[in-house]
C-alpha positions in Angstrom: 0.0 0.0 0.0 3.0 2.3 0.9 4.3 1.8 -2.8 1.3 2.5 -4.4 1.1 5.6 -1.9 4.5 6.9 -3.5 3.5 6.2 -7.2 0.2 7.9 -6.9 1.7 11.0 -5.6 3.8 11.6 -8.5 0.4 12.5 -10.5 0.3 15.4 -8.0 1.6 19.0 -8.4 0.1 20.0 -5.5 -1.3 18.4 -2.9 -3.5 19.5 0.7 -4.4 16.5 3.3 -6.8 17.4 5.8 -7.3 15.0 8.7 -10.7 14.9 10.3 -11.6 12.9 13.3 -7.5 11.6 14.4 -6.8 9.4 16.8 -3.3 8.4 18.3 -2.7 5.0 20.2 0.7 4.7 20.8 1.7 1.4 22.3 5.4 0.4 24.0 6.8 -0.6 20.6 4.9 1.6 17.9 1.4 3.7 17.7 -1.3 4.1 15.5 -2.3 7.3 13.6 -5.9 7.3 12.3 -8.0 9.6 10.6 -10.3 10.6 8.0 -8.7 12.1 5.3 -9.7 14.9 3.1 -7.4 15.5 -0.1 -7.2 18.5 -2.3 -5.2 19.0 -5.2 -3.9 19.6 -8.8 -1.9 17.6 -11.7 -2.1 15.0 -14.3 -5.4 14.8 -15.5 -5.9 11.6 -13.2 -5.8 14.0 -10.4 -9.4 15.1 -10.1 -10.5 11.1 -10.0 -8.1 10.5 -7.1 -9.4 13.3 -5.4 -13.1 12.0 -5.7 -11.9 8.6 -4.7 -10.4 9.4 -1.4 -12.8 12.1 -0.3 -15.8 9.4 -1.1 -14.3 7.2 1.7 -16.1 6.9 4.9 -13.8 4.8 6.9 -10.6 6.6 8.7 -6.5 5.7 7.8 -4.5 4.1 9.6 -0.6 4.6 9.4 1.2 2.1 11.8 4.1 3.3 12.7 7.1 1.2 14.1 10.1 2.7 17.3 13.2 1.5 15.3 15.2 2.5 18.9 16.1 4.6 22.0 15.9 7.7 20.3 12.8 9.9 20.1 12.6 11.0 16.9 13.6 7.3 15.3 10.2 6.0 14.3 9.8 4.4 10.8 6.0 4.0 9.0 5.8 0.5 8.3 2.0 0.3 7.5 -1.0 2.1 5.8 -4.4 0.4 5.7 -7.9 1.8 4.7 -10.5 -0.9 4.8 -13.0 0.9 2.6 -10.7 1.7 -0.2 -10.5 -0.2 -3.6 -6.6 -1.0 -4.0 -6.9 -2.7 -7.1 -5.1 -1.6 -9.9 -6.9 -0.1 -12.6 -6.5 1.8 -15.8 -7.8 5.8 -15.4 -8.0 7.8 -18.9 -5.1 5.9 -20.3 -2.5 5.9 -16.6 -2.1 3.4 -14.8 -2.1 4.0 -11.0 
């Protein structure tokens, strides 16, 4: 999901995330960041479809993240998950994405 986070992005020339509703659990080895996400933006011409997409969802995100050590500010992402999005690859005006 991270992967396909990153090649989506590259569609975007600019981009505005707005999270509604957040919630932090943060556990001994990691926490949880969720949230509904609004998304605003402009780009590629599959840029207005994203947009649509993710606003459309109802159901928050959740990035896991992981403490990689001692230090405070050493914390890597090591999962995104959305149970109401489609993650299926699929052909938009002639993109992939």
């Amino acid at each position: 999901m991270i992967n396909r986070l990153r090649f989506g992005l590259r569609f975007f020339n600019t981009l505005t995330i707005t999270a509604k509703e957040t919630r932090i659990q943060v556990e001994e080895s990691g926490a949880i960041w969720s949230a509904r996400v609004q998304i605003a933006g402009a780009g590629s011409d599959v840029v207005p479809q994203a947009v649509e997409e993710i606003n459309r969802l109802t159901t928050p995100f959740e990035l896991r993240w992981q403490k990689q050590s001692w230090k405070p500010l050493d914390w890597k992402l090591g999962r995104l998950v959305t149970r109401s999005c489609s993650c299926r690859r699929r052909r938009i005006e002639g993109d992939a994405w």
